[in-house]
Every structure is written in C-alpha cells, then in structure tokens.
C-alpha positions as CSV (number, residue, x, y, z in Angstrom):
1,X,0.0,0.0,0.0
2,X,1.0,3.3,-0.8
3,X,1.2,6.4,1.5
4,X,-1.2,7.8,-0.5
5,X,-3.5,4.9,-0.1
6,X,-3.3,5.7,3.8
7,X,-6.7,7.5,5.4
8,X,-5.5,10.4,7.3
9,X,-7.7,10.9,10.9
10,X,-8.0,14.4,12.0
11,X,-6.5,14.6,15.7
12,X,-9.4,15.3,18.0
13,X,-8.6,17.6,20.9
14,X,-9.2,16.1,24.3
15,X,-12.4,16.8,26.6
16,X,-12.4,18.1,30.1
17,X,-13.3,14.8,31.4
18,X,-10.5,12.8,29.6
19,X,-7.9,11.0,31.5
20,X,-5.1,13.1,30.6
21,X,-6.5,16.3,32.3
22,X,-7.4,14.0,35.5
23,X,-3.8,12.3,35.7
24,X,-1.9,16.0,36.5
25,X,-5.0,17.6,38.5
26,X,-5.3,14.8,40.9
27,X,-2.0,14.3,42.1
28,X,-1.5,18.0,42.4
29,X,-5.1,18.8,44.2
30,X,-3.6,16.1,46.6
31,X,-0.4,17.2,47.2
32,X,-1.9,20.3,48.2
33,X,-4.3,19.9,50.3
34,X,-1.2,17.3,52.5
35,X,1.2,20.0,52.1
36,X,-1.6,22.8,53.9
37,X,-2.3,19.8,56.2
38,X,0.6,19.4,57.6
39,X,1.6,22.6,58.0
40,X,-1.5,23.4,59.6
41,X,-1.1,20.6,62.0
42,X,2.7,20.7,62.9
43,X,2.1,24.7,63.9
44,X,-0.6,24.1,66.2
45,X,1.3,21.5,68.1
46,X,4.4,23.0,68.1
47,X,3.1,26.1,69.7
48,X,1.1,24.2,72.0
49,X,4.2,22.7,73.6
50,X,5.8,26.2,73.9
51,X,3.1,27.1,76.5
52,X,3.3,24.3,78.7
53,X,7.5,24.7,79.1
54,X,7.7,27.9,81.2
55,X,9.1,27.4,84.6
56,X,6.8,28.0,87.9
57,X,7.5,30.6,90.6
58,X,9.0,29.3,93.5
59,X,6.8,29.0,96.6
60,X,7.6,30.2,100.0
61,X,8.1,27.3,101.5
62,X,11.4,26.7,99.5
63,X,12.4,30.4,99.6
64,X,12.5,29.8,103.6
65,X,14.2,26.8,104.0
66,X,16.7,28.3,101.8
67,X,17.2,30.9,104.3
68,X,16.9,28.6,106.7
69,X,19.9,26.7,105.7
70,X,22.0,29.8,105.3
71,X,21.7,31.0,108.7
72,X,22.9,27.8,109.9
73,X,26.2,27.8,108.1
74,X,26.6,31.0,109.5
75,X,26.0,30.1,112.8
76,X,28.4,27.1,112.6
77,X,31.6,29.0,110.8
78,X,31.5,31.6,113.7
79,X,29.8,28.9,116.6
80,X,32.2,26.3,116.0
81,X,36.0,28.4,116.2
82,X,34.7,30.2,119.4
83,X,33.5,27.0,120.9
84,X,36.9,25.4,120.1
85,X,38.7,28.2,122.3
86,X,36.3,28.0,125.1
87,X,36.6,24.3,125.0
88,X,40.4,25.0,124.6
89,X,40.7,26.9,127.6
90,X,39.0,25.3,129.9
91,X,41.2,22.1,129.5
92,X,44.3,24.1,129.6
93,X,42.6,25.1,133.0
94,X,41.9,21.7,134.2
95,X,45.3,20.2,133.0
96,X,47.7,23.0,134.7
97,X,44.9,22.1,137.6
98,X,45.8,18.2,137.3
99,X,49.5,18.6,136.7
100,X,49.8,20.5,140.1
101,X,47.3,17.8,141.9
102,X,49.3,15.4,140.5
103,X,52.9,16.9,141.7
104,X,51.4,17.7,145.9
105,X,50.5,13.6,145.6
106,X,53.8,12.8,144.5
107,X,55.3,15.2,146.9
108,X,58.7,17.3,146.8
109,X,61.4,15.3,144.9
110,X,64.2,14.5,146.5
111,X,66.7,15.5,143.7
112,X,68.6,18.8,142.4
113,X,66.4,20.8,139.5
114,X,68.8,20.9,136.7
115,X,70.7,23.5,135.8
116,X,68.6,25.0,133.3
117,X,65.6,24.9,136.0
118,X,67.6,26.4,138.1
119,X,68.5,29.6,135.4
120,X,65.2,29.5,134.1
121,X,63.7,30.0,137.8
122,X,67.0,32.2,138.6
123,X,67.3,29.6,141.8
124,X,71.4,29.5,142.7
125,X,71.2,26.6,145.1
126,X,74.8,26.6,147.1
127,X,76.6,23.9,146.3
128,X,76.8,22.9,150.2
129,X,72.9,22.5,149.9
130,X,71.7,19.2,151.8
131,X,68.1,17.7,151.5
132,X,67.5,19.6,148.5
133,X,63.7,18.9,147.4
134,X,62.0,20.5,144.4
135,X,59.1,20.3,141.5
136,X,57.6,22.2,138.9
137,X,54.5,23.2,138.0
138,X,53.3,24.3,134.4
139,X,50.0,25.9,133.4
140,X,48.4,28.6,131.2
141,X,48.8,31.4,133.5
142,X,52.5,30.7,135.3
143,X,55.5,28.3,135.4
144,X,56.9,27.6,139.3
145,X,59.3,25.6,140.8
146,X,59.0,24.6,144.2
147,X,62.3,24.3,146.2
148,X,63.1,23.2,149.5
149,X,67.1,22.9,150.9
150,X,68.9,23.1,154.4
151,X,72.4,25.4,154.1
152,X,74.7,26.9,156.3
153,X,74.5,30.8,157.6
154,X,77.6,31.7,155.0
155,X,75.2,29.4,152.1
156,X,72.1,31.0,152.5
157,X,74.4,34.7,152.2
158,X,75.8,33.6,148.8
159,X,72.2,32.5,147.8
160,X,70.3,35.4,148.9
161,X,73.0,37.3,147.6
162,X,72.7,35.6,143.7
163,X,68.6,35.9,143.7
164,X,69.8,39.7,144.1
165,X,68.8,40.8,147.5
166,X,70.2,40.1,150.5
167,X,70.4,39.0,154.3
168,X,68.7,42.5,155.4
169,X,65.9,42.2,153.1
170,X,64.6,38.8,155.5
171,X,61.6,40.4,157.9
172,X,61.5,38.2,161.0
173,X,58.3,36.4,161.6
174,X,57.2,36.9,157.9
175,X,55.8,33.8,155.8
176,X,55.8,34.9,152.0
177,X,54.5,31.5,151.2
178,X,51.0,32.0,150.0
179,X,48.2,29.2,150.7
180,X,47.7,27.9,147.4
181,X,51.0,26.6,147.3
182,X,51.3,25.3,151.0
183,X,48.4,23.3,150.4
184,X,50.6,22.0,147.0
185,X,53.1,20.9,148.7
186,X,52.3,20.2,152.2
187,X,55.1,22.7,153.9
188,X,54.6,24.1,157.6
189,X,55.0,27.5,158.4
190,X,52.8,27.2,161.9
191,X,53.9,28.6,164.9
192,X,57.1,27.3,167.4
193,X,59.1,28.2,164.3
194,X,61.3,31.4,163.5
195,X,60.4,33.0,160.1
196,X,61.9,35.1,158.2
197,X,61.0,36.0,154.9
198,X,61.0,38.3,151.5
199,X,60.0,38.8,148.5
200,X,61.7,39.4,145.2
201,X,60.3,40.6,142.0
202,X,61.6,40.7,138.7
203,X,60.2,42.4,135.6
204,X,58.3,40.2,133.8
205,X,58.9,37.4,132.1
206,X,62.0,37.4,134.6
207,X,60.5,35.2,137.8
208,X,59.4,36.5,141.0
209,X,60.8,34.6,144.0
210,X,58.8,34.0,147.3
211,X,61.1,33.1,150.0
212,X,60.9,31.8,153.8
213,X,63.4,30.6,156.3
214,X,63.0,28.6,158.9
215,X,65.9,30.3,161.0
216,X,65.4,28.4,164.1
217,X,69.2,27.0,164.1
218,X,70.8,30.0,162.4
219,X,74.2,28.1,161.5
220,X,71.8,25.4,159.6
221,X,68.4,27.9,157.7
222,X,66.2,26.0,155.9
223,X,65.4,27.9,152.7
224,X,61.4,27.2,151.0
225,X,60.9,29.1,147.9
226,X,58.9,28.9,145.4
227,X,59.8,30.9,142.1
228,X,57.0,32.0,139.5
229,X,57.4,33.3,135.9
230,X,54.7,34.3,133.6
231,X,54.8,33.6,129.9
C-alpha cells in the first residue's frame, strides 16, 4: 500500500473529562491539600508545647528553708571556732589544775632541779645544799618551781645574795608563802618556828621569788621558795 492509499484521521482535541486532564489535577489537588495539612497541623502542636514549658514561681516554702539553711552555716563558721577556744581553755585550766594535783601527791622530789631549772627559775642553790627537794609546775597562767634545801648561815648569804637581795631584806616572823602553794606541797609555816621572809620581784617574764626561812638553828636555815614566771 502506498502512502497515498493511507486514510489520514483528523487529531481530536481532548475533553475536560479525559484521563489526561485528570492524571496532573489529581495528584497535584492532593499534594496540596497534604502540604496545607501538615503545615496546619505541625504549627498548632508545636506552639502548643511552647506554653506548657515555662518554669513555675517558686513557693515560699522553698524560699524559707533556703534561708533557713543559710543561717545555719553561719551560725556554725562563727559557733564552732569560738566554741573550740572555750573548750580549749577550759582544758588548759583543768590540765595545769591536774598537773599540780598530781605533783602535791607525789610530793617534793628528793633531787637537784637541773641547771637549766635552776636559770630559768633564777634559783642559785649553794653547792653545800643538803636535802634539796624541788618540782615544777606548768600551766596557762604561770610556770613555778618549788624548792626546799637546808644550808649553812655563809650558804644562804651567797644564795640570797645571787637571787639579788640580800640578808637585810629577811623580815622576821614573815611567811611569803601564800596558801595555794602550801596546800601544794604540804610545807609548815605554823607557829614554834622562827620565820623570816621576802620577797623578790623581777620584771616580767624574769621570775618572782617567794622566799621563807626557817631560822630556828641560824648556823643550819632551811630555805622554802617557790619561784613564779609568767609567759
């Protein structure tokens, strides 16, 4: 057959109802109306979520027992340090107190102080001493040393003399042995005796010296002192 022998069939042009205007319309009517959808429905919730995020006020129950809690730490960092010193105190107290209880059951030792006691205490024993007794005592208020020693008349010059005063300085009858320290360590200074006794002071911290003789036998004193120094 020839091309010529071939009918030729006008092209019709398509309808409004035709399958090839409904393909594109649907799929993009469709698209749409998700798209708008979606949009719609993600913009609601996500605002909805903002309002429920803020954070509440606090109530006043919290705001107090904040304070609450501050006013304790304050109390302990300036309670605790001041109780510490009182407690401190107080058992320095009570240990100089047991420390001298301790030394008046003990009693004098029969013994020479060393010779740093002795410099310390400024306590120039003679070397002819005899029955030389002694202890110490430490606390917070004052250091003393308790001495007891039997010498001759020249002796008790020469130690007199190196505590710095002197012979003249001794008032007859005179106990400058307080009561504290007798009860301590359990020396006599009643009556039937003959006393004599002075006292020498130093500046401080240099020690103050109480002293007493029993001056009974004057060729053999007995010399009681007890020296004090403060820190």
């Amino acid at each position: 057959m020839t091309a010529a022998e071939h009918h030729i069939v006008a092209r019709q042009p398509p309808t409004s109802g035709s399958p090839e205007g409904s393909g594109p319309s649907g799929p993009s009517g469709s698209s749409g109306s998700s798209g708008s959808s979606g949009s719609s429905g993600s913009s609601g919730s996500t605002g909805s979520s903002g309002d429920g995020d803020g954070t509440p006020p606090q109530d006043r129950r919290r705001v107090i027992r904040r304070r609450l809690i501050t006013l304790t730490i304050i109390v302990l960092l300036i309670g605790i340090p001041a109780g510490y010193l009182v407690i401190s105190a107080g058992q320095s107290r009570r240990s100089g107190k047991d420390k001298e209880a301790e030394a008046a059951a003990q009693g004098l030792r029969e013994d020479w102080p060393s010779g740093m006691q002795r410099r310390i205490f400024e306590l120039p024993i003679p070397g002819n001493a005899i029955g030389v007794q002694y202890y110490e005592t430490n606390n917070w208020k004052a250091s003393r040393m308790y001495v007891k020693f039997r010498t001759t008349s020249a002796g008790l010059d020469r130690f007199l003399s190196g505590v710095g005063t002197g012979r003249a300085a001794l008032e007859t009858g005179k106990v400058t042995i307080g009561e504290r320290d007798i009860k301590i360590t359990g020396w006599y200074f009643g009556p039937g005796v003959d006393w004599a006794g002075t006292v020498h002071k130093n500046k401080a911290p240099r020690p103050t010296q109480n002293i007493t003789v029993n001056m009974t036998d004057p060729a053999a004193p007995v010399v009681y002192v007890v020296s004090a120094a403060t820190p």
